[in-house]
C-alpha positions, 0 to 999 in steps of 0.5 A: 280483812275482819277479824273472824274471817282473820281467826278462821282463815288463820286456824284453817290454813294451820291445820292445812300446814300441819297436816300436809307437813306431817304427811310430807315428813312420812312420805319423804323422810323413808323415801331415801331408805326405801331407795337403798334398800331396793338397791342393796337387794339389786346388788345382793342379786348381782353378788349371788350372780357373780358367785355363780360365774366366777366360781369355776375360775376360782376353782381352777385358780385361774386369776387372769380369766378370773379378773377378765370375767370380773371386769366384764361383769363389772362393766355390763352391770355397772357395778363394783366386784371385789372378790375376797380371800378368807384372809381379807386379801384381794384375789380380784377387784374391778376398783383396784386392789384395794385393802379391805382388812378394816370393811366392816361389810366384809367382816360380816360376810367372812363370819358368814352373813350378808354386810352392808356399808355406805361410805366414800369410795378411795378411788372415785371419791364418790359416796358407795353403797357396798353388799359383801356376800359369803362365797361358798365353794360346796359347803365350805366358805372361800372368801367374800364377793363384794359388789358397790354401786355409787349412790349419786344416781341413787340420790339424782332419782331420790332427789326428783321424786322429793321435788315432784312430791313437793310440787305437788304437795304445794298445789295441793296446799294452794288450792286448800288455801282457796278453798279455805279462804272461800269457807272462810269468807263464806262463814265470816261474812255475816259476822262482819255485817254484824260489826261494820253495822255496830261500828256505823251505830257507835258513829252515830248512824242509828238507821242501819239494821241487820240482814235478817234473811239467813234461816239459821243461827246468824238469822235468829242473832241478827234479829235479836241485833236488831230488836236490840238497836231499836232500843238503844236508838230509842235511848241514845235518842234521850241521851244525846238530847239530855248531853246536849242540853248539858253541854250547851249550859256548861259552854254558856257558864263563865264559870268553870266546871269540874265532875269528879268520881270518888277517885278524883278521877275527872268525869265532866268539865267545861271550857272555861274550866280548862281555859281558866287552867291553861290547859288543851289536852282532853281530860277524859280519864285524868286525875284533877291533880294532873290538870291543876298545877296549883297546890292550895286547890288540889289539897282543898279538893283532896281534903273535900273528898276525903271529908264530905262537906258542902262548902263555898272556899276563897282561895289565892292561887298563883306565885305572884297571888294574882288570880283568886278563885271562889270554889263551890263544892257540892257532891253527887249521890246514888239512890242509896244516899252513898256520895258518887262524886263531886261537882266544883264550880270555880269562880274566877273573882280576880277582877272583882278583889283587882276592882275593890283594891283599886277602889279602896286605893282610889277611895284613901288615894282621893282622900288623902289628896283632898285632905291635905290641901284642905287641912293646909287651907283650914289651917292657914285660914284659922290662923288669919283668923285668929288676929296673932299676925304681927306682920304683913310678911307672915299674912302673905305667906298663909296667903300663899299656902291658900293660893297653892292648895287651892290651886291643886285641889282645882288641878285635882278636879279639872283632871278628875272632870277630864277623866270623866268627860273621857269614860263618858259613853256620851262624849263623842270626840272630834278627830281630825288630821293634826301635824304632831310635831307643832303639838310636840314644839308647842308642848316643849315651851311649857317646859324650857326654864325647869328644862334650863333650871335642872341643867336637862340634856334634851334631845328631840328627833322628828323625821322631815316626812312625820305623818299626821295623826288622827285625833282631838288635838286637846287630847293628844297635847295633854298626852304629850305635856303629861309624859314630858312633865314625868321625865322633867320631875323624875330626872334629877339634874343633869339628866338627859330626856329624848324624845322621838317621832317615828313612823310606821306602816299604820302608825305614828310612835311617840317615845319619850324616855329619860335617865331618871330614877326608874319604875320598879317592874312590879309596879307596871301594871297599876302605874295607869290607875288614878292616884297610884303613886310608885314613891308616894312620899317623892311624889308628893314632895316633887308635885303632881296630882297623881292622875297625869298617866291614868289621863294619858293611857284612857286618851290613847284608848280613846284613840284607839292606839296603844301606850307600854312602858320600859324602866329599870329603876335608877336607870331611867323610863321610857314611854311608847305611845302608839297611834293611828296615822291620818 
């Protein structure tokens, strides 16, 4: 149901109700008085009757004939007759012989007018209507004739008469109501054509067109439409070609997009915006502040709107400083050279500063691991040099110290060379089945006289049915050595170190945890990168060329599998690694 037709139907059948109510209420609402008054003029015309017939009787004082004439009037008229002295006393009344002292009806027949009452009759219980008459022997007053008729029968044709009246009175309702709906519809319809054919166009059907048949007013509208939706097809035409070479530029950029107004109030924004903000609500009509959480951002945003000024920004956002973003402000102007809005371009540079971290780490890392082995052997070999040892002892210790160092700086390089034979897009490795659990016993032997030394409590559990994995067995041996050298360093004596194979669907899970002295949370995501020690002093002191897990995780991503690390320090470490099975 459209909402003209709605109005005019509505206003219709008001003005049907109203009127056909106030009619209603002029008709039914006299109707009862009109009633009564035609019974009272009956009975006034019974009571002159009754005068004329009973006045011989009462002349001759003749009470007996007179209440026998009395009653047989009473009963062929069906009424009620009471006669009256001009004491109030009843001389005769066919309802009994009641007092009539209070009537208000027979008070005003004595002072010599009609009276009327209508009130419960003390016989029948029944509502009466009462007419008292003066009664005249020659031109003097003897008394009153009062004559009743109860009111039910009155009120039964009263009541018949309002139910045919409101019979009627609802068909007529009904039919208007037809007959209006029809007007109504007849009316509305081309004014719905109108708004179902611009609701089709605001949906994106531009080919729908008015009827333009009607020679009247509707017609000549529906033309105007019509000329109207020509144009706007023509400029929606423009406008969604220029939208969507906008929107698929904003759905190509990395970066994020934000359009503000003057108020702050979001206009336009891109995919990468609400993904680098977290957020999936829609942001149409949205202050930027509801949508970035962020207060470093929102007061450089609020601050550029309140003072234009073109500027590129860097700004650390996040608790733990994490994410850093480069803003780019730049502002919207109107032909008048009156600032509009503001255009921001937030470039996600996380990466970029976790990149030059990690490299200038990596840069002093290699550095200082480097220098300190050629530091040592240069000066070991200065002093040989020199010709002030006086003993072959003390030669063979500076000997030493060459043989140790170079021994590291070579460790340092093989591990450097497998780490880049590892990343090399060219190394093409060869994976074949191979049976863990002898690469696990195998690896274990390397280990058993520190294991022994440092009093380790080792425990090792492998299934009988351990499936296969699928890998170069080099690479998943050195991945095992690596982990198992961790524990042993970084569990102090009497320690305990377990090491477990376990099955799953797909995969084989290698755990090996220890009871040593932990790794701080924080330090979880940089533990893999090359040279990055959690205690850079321990580290050095126990051995190590600090490359052992970042060789271990680039080898399970060659492998397509899968390494997370639990710890909590003083507590102990677990490492989970997680590969395929053949």
């Amino acid at each position: 149901m459209s909402g003209a037709f709605k109005k005019l139907f509505i206003n219709h059948l008001i003005v049907i109700l109203v009127s056909f109510i106030y009619l209603s209420i002029l008709i039914l609402f006299p109707l009862k008085g009109y009633y009564q008054d035609m019974v009272a003029e009956k009975l006034e015309m019974t009571g002159s009757l009754v005068s004329e017939l009973v006045i011989e009787e009462l002349s001759n004082d003749e009470k007996d004939l007179l209440n026998t004439r009395v009653q047989e009037i009473s009963e062929i008229l069906n009424v009620g007759i009471g006669i009256i002295d001009s004491e109030r006393l009843v001389i005769v009344d066919s309802e009994g012989n009641l007092d009539h002292r209070k009537h208000h009806e027979i008070g005003r027949a004595l002072s010599g007018v009609k009276g009327r009452a209508v009130r419960l009759s003390k016989t029948t219980g029944i509502k009466n209507l009462y007419v008292a008459l003066p009664l005249f022997e020659g031109d003097c007053q003897t008394g009153v004739v009062r004559v009743s008729m109860p009111l039910l029968e009155v009120n039964e044709r009263i009541s018949h008469i309002y139910k045919i009246i409101i019979v009627c009175v609802f068909f007529a309702i009904l039919i208007a109501v037809i007959l209006s709906f029809i007007v109504s519809r007849t009316l509305a319809k081309p004014l719905v054509g109108m708004k179902n054919t611009a609701e089709e166009m605001l949906g994106g059907d531009y080919g729908k067109r008015l009827d333009e048949s009607s020679k009247d007013e509707v017609g000549m509208l529906a033309r105007s439409f019509n000329t109207l939706f020509d144009e706007m097809q023509k400029n929606m035409s423009l406008i969604i070609k220029d939208r969507e070479d906008l929107s698929t530029i904003l759905a190509s950029m990395t970066e994020g997009v934000l359009v503000l107004d003057r108020e702050g109030q979001i206009l336009v924004w891109n995919q990468a915006f609400k993904d680098m903000f977290e957020t999936e609500d829609n942001l149409d009509g949205k202050g930027f502040s509801q949508v970035i959480d962020d207060e470093n951002i929102k007061e450089i945003i609020w601050g550029a709107i309140k003072s234009p000024d073109p500027e590129s920004i860097e700004v650390v956002s996040g608790e733990g400083e994490d994410r850093v973003f480069l803003i780019q402000l730049s502002y919207i102007e109107s032909r008048i050279n009156e600032i509009t809005g503001m255009v921001i371009v937030f470039h996600d540079i996380s990466q970029i500063k976790k990149f030059e971290l990690i490299r200038s780490d990596f840069i002093s890392n290699v550095s200082h691991e480097l220098k300190t082995p050629i530091t040592a052997i240069g000066a070991s070999a200065e002093t040989l040099l020199s010709g002030n040892i006086e003993n072959l002892e003390e030669m063979n210790r500076f000997i030493r110290i060459i043989q140790g160092h170079s021994l590291r700086l070579n460790n340092i390089v093989n591990d450097l060379l497998l780490l880049s034979k590892i990343e090399s897009e060219e190394y093409v490795p060869g994976f074949k089945a191979l049976n863990l659990e002898q690469i696990l016993r195998k690896s274990l032997l390397t280990f058993e006289e520190i294991i022994k030394k440092k009093n380790l409590e080792l425990e090792v559990e492998i299934p009988e049915d351990i499936k296969m994995v699928l890998g170069v067995e080099n690479n998943i041996e050195q991945v095992v050595v690596n982990l198992i050298d961790n524990a042993v360093k970084f569990t102090p004596e009497g320690g305990e170190i377990k090491i477990a194979l376990e099955n799953q669907e797909e995969t084989v899970v290698i755990t090996v945890s220890d009871s040593g002295i932990g790794i701080p949370a924080n330090h979880f995501d940089r533990i893999f990168e090359r040279f990055y020690r959690v205690d850079t002093a321990r580290s050095r002191e126990i051995g190590g060329t600090g490359l052992g897990l970042s060789i271990v995780k680039h080898i399970v991503q060659l492998h397509e599998g899968k390494i997370t690390v639990r710890s909590q320090p003083r507590k102990g470490t677990e490492f989970r690694v997680i590969l395929p099975s053949a």
